[in-house]
C-alpha positions as CSV (number, residue, x, y, z in Angstrom):
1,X,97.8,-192.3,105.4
2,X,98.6,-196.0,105.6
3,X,101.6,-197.1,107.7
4,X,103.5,-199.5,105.4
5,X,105.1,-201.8,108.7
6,X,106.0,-205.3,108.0
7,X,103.0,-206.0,111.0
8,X,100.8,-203.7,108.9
9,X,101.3,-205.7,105.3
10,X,101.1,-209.4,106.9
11,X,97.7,-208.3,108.9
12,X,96.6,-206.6,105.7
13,X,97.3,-210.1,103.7
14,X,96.0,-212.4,106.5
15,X,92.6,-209.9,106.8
16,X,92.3,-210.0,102.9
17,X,92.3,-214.0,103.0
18,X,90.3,-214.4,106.2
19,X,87.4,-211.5,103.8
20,X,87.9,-213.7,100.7
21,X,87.8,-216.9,102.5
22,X,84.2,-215.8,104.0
23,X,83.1,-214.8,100.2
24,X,83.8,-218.2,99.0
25,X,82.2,-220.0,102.6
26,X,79.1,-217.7,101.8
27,X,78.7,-218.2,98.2
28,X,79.7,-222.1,98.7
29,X,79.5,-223.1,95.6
30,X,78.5,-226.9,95.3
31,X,82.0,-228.1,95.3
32,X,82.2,-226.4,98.9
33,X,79.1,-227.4,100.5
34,X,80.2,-231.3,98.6
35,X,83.5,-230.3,101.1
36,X,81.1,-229.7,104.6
37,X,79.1,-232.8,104.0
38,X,82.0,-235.2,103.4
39,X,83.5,-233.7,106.5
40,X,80.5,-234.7,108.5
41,X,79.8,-230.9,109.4
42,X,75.8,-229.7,109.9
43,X,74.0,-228.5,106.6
44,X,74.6,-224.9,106.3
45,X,77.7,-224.6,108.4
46,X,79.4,-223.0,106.1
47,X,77.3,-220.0,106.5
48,X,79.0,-220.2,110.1
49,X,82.3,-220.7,108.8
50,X,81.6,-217.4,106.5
51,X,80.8,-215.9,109.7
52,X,83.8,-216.3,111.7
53,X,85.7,-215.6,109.1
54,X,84.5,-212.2,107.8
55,X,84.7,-211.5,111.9
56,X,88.6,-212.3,111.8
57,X,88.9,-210.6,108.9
58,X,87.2,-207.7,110.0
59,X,88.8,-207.7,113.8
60,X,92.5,-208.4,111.8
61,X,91.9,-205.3,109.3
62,X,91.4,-202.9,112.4
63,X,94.6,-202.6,114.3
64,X,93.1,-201.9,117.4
65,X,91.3,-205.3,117.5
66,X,94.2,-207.1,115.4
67,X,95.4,-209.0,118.5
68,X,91.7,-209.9,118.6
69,X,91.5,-211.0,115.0
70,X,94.6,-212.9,115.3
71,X,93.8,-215.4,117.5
72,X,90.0,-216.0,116.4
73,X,91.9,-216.6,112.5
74,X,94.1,-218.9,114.8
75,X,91.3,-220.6,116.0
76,X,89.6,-221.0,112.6
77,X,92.5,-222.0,110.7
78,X,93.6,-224.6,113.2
79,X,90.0,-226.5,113.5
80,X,90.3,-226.1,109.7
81,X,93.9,-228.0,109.7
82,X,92.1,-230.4,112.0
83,X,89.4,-231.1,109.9
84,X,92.0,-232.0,106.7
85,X,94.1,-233.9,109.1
86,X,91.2,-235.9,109.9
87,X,90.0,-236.8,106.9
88,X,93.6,-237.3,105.4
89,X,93.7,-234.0,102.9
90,X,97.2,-232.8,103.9
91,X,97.4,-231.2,100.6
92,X,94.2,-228.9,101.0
93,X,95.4,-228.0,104.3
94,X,98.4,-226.1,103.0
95,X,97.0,-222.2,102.8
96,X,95.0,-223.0,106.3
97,X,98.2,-224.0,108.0
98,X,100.0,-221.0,105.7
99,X,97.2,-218.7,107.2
100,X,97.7,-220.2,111.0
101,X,100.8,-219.1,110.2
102,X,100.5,-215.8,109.4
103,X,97.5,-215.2,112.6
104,X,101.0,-216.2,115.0
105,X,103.1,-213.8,113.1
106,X,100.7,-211.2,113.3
107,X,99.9,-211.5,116.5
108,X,103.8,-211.4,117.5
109,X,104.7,-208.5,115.6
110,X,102.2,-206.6,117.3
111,X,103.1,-204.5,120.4
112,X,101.9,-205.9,124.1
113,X,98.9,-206.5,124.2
114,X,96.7,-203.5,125.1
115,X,95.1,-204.8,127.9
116,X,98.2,-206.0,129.9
């Protein structure tokens, strides 16, 4: 059965937007791939992006790789806020910094690391 925890809903969320997030980064419609070339990324990086994504998604989904998923999400989601922040798109960078947010809150509501 599903444990309904507050760590449990916010990873659930955070994985759900890290799966949908690689959907759209796969499917990249042209107004996407338009988004990678301004930004001065590599043709096809969003394929990469997709990648990573579905990986945090994936790693965030399983709690026993959450911690995992967190910070890769982290990772994501701040080169992400970078990227806006360089190119002066503050207002496109709302959900990444929204889902930053919720990769440290995940990662804090989650017991000690398993490893430590």
């Amino acid at each position: 059965m599903f444990d309904l925890t507050s760590a449990n809903i916010v990873a659930g969320l955070i994985g759900l937007f890290f799966v949908v997030g690689g959907i759209g980064n796969w499917i990249a419609p042209p107004r996407v791939v338009a988004d990678y070339e301004r930004w001065g990324y590599p043709r096809n990086f969003h394929y990469l992006t997709a990648v990573l994504e579905f990986a945090a998604g994936a790693l965030i989904l399983n709690p026993g790789t959450r911690h995992f998923g967190a910070v890769l999400g982290a990772l994501i989601m701040a080169a992400a806020v970078a990227t806006l922040f360089r190119h002066k798109e503050f207002k496109h960078a709302i959900p990444a910094i929204l889902a930053l947010a919720g990769c440290v809150i995940v990662f804090a509501l989650l017991d000690p690391m398993p490893f430590s």
